[in-house]
N, CA, C and O atoms as a CHARMM CRD file, in Angstrom:
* protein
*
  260
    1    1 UNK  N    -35.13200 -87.62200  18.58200 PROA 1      0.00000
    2    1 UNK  CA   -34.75400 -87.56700  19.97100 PROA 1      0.00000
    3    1 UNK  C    -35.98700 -87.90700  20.80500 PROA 1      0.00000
    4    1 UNK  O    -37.00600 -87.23400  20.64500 PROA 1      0.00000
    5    2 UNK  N    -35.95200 -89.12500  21.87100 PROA 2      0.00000
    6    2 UNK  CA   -36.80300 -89.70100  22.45100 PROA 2      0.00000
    7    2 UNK  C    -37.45700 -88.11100  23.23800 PROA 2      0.00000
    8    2 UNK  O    -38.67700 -88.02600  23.37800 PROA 2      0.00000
    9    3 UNK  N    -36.88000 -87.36000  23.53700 PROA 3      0.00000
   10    3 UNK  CA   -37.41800 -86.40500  24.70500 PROA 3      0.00000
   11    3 UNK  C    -38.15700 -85.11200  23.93400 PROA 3      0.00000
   12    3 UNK  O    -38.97200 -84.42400  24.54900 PROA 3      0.00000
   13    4 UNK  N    -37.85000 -84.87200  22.71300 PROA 4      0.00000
   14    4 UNK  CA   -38.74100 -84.17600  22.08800 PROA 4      0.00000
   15    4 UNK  C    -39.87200 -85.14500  21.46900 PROA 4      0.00000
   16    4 UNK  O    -40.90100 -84.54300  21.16300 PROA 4      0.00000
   17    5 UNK  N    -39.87200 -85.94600  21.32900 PROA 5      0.00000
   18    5 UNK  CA   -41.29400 -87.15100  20.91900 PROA 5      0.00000
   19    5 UNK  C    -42.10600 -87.89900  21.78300 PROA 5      0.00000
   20    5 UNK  O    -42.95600 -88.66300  21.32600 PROA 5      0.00000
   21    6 UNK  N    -41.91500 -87.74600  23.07100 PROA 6      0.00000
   22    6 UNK  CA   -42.33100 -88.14100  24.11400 PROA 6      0.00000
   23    6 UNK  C    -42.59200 -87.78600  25.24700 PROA 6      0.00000
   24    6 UNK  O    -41.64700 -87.13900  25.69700 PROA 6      0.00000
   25    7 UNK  N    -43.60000 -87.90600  26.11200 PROA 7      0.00000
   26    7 UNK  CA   -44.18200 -86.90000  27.20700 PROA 7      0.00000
   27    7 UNK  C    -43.84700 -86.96100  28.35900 PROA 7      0.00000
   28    7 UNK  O    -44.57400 -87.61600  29.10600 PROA 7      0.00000
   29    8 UNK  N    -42.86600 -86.43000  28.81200 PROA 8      0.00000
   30    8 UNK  CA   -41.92400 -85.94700  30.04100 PROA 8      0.00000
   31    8 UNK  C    -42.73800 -85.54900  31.12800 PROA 8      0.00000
   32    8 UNK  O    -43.28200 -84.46100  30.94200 PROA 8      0.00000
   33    9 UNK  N    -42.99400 -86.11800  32.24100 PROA 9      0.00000
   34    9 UNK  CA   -43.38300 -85.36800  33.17000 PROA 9      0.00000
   35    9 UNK  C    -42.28300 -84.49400  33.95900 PROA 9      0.00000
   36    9 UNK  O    -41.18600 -85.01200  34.16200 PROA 9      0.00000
   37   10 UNK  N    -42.48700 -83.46000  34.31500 PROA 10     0.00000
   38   10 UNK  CA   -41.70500 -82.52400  34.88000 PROA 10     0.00000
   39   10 UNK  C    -41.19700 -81.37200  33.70100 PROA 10     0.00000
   40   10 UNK  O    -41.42400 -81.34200  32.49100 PROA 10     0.00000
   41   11 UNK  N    -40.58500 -80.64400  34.38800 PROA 11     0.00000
   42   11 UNK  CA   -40.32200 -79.16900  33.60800 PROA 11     0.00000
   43   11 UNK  C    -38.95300 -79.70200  32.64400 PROA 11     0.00000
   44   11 UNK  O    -38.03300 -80.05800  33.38000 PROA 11     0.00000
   45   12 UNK  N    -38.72100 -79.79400  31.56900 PROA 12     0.00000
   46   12 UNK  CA   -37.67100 -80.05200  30.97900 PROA 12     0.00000
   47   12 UNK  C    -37.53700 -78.73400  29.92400 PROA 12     0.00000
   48   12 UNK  O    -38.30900 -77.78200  29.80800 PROA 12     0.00000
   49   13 UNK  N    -35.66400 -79.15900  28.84300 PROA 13     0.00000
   50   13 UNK  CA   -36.05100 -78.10200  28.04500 PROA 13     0.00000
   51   13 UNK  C    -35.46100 -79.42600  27.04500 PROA 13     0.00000
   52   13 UNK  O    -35.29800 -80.62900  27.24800 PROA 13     0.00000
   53   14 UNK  N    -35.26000 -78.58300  25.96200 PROA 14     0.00000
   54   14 UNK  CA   -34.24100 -79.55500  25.00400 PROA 14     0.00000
   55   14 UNK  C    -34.08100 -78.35900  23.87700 PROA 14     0.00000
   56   14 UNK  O    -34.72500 -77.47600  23.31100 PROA 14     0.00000
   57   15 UNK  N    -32.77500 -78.94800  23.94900 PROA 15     0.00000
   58   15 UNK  CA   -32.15500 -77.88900  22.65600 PROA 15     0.00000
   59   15 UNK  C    -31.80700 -78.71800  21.38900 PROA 15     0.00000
   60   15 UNK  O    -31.33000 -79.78000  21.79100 PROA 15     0.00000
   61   16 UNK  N    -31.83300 -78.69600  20.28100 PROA 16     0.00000
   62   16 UNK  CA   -31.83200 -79.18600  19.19000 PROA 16     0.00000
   63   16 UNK  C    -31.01100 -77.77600  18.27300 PROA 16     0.00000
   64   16 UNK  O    -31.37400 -76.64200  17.96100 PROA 16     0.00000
   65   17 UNK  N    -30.09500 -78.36500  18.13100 PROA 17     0.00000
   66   17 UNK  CA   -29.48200 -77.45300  16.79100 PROA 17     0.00000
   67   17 UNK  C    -30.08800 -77.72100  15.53300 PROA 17     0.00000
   68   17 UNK  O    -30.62100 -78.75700  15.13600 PROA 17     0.00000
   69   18 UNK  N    -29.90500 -76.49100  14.89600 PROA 18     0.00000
   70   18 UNK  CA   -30.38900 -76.74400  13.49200 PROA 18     0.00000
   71   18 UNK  C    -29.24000 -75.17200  12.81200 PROA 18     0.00000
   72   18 UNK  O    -28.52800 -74.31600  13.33600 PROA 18     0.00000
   73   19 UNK  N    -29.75000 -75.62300  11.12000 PROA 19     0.00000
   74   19 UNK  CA   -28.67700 -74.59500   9.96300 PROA 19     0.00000
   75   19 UNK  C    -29.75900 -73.69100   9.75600 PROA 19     0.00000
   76   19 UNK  O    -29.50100 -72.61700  10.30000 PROA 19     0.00000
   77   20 UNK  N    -30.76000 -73.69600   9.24400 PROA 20     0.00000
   78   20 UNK  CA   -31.51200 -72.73800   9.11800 PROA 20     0.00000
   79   20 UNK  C    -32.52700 -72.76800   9.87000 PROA 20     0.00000
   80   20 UNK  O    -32.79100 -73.58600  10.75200 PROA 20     0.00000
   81   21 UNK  N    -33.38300 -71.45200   9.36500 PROA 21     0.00000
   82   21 UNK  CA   -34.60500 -71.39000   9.88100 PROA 21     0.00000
   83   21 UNK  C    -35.73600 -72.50800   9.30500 PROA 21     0.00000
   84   21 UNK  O    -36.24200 -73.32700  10.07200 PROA 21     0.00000
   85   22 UNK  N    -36.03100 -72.45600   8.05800 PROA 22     0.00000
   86   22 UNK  CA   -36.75500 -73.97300   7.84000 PROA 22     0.00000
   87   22 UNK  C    -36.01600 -74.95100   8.56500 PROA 22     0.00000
   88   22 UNK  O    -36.61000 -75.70900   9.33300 PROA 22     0.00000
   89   23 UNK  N    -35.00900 -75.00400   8.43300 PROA 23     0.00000
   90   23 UNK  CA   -34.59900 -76.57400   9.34900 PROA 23     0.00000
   91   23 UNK  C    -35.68400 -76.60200  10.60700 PROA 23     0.00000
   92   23 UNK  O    -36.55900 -77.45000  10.78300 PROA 23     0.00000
   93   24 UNK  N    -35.34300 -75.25900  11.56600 PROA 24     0.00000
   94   24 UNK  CA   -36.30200 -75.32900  12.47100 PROA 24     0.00000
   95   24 UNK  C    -37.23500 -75.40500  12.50600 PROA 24     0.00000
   96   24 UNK  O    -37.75600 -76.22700  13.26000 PROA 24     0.00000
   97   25 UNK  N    -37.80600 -74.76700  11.88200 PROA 25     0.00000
   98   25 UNK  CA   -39.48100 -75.23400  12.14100 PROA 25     0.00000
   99   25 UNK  C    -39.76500 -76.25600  11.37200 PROA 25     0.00000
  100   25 UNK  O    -40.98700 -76.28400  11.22700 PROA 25     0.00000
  101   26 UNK  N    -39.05800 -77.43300  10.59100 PROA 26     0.00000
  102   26 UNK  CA   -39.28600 -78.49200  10.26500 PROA 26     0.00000
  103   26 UNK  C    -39.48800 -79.70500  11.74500 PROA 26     0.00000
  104   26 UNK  O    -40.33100 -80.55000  12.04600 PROA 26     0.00000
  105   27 UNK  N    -37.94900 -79.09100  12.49300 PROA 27     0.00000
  106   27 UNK  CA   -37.88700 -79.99000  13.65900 PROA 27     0.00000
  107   27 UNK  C    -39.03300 -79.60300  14.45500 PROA 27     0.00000
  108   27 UNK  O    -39.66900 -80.50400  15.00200 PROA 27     0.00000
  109   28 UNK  N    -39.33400 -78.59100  14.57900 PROA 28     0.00000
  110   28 UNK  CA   -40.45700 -78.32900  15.57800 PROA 28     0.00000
  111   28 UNK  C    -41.91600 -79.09200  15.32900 PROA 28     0.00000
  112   28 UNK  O    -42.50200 -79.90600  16.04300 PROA 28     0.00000
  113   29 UNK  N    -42.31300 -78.45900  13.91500 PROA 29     0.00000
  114   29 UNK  CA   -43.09500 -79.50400  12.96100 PROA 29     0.00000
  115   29 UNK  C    -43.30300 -80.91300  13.48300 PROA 29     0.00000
  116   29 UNK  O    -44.37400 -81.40400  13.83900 PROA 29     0.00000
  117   30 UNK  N    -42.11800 -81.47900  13.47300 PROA 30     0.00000
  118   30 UNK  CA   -41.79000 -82.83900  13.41900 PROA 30     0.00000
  119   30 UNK  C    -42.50200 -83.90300  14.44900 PROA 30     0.00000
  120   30 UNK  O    -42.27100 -85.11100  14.50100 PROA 30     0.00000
  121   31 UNK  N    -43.55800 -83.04600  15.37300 PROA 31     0.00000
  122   31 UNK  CA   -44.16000 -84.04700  16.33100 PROA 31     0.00000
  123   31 UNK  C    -45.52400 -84.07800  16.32000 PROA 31     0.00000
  124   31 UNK  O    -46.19100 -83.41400  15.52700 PROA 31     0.00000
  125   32 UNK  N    -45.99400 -84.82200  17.17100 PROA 32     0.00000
  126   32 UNK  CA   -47.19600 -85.16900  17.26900 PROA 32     0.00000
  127   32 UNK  C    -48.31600 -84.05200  18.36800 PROA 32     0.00000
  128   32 UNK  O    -49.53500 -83.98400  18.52400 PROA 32     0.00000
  129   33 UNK  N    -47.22500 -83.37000  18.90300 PROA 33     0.00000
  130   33 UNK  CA   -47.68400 -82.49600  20.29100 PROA 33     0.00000
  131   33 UNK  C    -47.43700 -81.00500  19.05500 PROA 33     0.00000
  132   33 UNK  O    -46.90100 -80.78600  17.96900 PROA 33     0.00000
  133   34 UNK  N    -48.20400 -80.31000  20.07700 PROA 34     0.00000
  134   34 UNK  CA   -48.34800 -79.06300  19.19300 PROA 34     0.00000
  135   34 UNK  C    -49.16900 -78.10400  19.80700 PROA 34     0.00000
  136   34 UNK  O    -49.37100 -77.12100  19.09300 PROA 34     0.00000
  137   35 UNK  N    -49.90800 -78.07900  21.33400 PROA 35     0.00000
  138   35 UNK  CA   -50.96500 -76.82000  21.45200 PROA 35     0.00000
  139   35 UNK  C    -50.69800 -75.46500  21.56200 PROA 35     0.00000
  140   35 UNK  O    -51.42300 -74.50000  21.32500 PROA 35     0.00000
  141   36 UNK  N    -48.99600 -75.56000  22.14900 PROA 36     0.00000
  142   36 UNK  CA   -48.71800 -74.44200  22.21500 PROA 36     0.00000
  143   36 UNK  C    -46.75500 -74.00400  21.74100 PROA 36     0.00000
  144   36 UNK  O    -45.84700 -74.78700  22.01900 PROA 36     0.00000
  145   37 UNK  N    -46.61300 -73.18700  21.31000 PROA 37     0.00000
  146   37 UNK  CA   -45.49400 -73.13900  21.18200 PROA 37     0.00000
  147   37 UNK  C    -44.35700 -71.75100  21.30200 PROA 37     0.00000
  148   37 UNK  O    -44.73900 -70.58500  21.19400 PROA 37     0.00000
  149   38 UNK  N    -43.39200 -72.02100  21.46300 PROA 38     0.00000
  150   38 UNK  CA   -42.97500 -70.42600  21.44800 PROA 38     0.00000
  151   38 UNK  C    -41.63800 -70.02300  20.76500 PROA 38     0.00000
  152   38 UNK  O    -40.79600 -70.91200  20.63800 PROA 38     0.00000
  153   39 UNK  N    -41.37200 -68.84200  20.33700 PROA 39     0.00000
  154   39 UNK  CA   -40.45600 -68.91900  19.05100 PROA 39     0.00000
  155   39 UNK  C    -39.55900 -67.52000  19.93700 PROA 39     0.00000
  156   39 UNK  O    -40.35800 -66.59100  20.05300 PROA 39     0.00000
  157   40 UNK  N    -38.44000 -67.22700  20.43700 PROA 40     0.00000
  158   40 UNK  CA   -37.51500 -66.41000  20.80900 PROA 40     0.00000
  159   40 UNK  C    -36.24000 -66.05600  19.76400 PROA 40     0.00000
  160   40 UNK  O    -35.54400 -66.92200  19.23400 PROA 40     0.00000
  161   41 UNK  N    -36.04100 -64.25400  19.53400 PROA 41     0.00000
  162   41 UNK  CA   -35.32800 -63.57600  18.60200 PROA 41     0.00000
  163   41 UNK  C    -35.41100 -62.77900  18.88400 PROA 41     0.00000
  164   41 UNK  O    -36.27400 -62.24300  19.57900 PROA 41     0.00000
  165   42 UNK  N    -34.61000 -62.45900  18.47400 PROA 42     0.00000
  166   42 UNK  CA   -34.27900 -60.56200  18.73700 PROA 42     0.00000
  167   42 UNK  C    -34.83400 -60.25100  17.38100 PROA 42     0.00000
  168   42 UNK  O    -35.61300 -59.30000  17.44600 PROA 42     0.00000
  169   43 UNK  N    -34.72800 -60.60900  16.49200 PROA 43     0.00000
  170   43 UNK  CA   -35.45800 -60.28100  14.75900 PROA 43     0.00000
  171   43 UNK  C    -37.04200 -60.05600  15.28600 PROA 43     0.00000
  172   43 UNK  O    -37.27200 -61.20900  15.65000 PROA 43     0.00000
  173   44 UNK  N    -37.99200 -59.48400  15.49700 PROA 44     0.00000
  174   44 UNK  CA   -39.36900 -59.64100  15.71800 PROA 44     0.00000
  175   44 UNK  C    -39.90300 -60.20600  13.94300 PROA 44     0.00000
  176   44 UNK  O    -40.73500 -61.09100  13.74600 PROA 44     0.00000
  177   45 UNK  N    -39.23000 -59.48800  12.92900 PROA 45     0.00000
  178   45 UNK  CA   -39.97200 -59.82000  12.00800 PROA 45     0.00000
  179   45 UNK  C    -39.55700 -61.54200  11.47700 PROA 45     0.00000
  180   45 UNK  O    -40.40000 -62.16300  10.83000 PROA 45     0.00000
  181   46 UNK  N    -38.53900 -62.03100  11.73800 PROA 46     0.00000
  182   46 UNK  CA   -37.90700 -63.24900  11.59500 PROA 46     0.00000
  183   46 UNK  C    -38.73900 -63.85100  12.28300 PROA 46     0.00000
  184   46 UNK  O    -39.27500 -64.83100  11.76600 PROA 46     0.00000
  185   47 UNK  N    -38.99500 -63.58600  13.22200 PROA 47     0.00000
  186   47 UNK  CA   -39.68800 -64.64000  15.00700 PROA 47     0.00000
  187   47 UNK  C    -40.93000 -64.82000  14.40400 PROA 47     0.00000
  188   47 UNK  O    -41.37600 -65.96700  14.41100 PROA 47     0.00000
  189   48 UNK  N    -41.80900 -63.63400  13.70700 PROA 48     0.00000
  190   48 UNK  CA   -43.42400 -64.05800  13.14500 PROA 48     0.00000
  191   48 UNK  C    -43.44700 -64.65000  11.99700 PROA 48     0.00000
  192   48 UNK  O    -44.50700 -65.05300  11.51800 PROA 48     0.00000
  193   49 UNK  N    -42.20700 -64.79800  11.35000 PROA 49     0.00000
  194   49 UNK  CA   -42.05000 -65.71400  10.06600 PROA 49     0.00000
  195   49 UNK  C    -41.94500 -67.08400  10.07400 PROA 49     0.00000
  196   49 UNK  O    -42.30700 -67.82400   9.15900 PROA 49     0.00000
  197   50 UNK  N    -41.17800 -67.59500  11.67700 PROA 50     0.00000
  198   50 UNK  CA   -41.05000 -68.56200  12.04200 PROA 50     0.00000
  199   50 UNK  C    -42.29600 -69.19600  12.21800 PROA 50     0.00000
  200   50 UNK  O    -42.72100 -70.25300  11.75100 PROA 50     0.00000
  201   51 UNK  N    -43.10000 -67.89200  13.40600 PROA 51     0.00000
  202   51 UNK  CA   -44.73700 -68.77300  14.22500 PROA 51     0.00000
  203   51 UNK  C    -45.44800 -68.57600  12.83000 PROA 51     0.00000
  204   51 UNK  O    -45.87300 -69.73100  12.84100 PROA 51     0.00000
  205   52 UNK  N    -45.86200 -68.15200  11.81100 PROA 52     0.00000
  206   52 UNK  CA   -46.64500 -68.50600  11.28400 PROA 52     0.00000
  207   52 UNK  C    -46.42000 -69.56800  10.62900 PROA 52     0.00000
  208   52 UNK  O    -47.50300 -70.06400  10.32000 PROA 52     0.00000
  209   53 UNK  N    -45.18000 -70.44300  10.09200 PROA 53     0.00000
  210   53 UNK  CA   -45.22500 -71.25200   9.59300 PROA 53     0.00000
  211   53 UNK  C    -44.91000 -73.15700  10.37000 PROA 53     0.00000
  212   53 UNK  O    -44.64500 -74.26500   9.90300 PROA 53     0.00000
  213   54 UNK  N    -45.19900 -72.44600  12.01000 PROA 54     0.00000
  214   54 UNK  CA   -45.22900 -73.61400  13.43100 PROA 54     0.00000
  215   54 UNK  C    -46.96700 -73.75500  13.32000 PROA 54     0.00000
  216   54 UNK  O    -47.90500 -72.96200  13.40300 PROA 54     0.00000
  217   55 UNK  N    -46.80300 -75.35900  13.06600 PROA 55     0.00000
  218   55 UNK  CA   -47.91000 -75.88900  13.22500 PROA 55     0.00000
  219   55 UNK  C    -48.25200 -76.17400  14.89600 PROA 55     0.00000
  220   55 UNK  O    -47.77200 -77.07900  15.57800 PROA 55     0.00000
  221   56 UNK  N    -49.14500 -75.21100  15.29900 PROA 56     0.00000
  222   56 UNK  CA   -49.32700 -75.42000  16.98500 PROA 56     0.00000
  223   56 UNK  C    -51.07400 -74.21300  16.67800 PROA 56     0.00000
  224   56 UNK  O    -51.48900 -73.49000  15.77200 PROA 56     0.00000
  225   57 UNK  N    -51.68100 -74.75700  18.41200 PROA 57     0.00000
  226   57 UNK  CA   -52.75500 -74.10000  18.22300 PROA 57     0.00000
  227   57 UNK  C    -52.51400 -73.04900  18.86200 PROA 57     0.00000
  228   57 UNK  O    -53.56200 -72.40400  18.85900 PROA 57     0.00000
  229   58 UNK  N    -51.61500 -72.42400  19.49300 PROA 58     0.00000
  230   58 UNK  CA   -51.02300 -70.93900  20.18000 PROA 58     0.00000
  231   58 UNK  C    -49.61400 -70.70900  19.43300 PROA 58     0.00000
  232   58 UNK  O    -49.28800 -71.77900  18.91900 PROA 58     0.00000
  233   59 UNK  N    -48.96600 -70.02700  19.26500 PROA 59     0.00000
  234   59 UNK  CA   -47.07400 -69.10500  19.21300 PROA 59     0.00000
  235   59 UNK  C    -47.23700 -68.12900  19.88100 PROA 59     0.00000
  236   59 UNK  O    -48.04000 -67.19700  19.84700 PROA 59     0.00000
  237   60 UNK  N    -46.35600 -68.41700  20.54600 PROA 60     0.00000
  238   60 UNK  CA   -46.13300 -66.99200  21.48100 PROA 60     0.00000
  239   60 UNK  C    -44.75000 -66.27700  20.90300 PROA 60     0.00000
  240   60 UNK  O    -43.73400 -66.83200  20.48400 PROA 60     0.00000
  241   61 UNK  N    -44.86400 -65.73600  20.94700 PROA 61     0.00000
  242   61 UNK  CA   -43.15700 -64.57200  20.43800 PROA 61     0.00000
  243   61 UNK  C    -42.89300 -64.04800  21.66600 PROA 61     0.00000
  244   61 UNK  O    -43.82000 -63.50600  22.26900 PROA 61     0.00000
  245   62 UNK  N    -41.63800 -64.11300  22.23200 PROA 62     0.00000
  246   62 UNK  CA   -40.53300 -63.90900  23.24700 PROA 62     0.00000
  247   62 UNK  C    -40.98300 -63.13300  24.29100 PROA 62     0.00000
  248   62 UNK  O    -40.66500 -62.00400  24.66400 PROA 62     0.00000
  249   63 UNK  N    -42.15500 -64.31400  24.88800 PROA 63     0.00000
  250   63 UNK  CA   -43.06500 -64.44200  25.92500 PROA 63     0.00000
  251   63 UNK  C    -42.42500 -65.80100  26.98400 PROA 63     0.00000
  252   63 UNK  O    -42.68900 -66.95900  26.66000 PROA 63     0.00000
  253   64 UNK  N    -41.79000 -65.58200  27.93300 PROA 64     0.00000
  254   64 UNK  CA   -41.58500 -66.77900  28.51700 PROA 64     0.00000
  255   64 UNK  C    -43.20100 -68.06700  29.08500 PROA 64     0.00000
  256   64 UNK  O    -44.32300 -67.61100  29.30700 PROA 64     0.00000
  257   65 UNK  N    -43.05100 -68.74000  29.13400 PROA 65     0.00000
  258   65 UNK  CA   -44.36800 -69.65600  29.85700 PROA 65     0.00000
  259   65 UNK  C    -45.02600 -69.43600  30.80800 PROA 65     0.00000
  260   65 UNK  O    -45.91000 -70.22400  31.14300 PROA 65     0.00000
């Protein structure tokens, strides 16, 4: 998807479905951008299973921006 691979000026979101949890953080994975990222769940222990395995130089856990 052009809008998750490419640099948007302005506030956007994009939703991407996925089946599992690796699926997701494969798609997330999947780009070239990465400094910061953020992972939302009600699971806290699911949500740090996710950020540790998101390649980014911040995860925030169900911290809005």
């Amino acid at each position: 998807m052009a809008s998750a691979q490419e640099g948007i000026f302005g506030p956007m979101l994009s939703i991407v479905m996925h089946d599992t949890d690796e699926q997701a953080v494969e798609i997330a994975n999947g780009t070239v951008y990465g400094l910061q990222a953020y992972v939302f769940g009600a699971n806290v222990d699911r949500a740090n299973h996710m950020a540790a395995q998101r390649a980014a130089e911040t995860v925030l856990i169900n911290r809005p921006p």
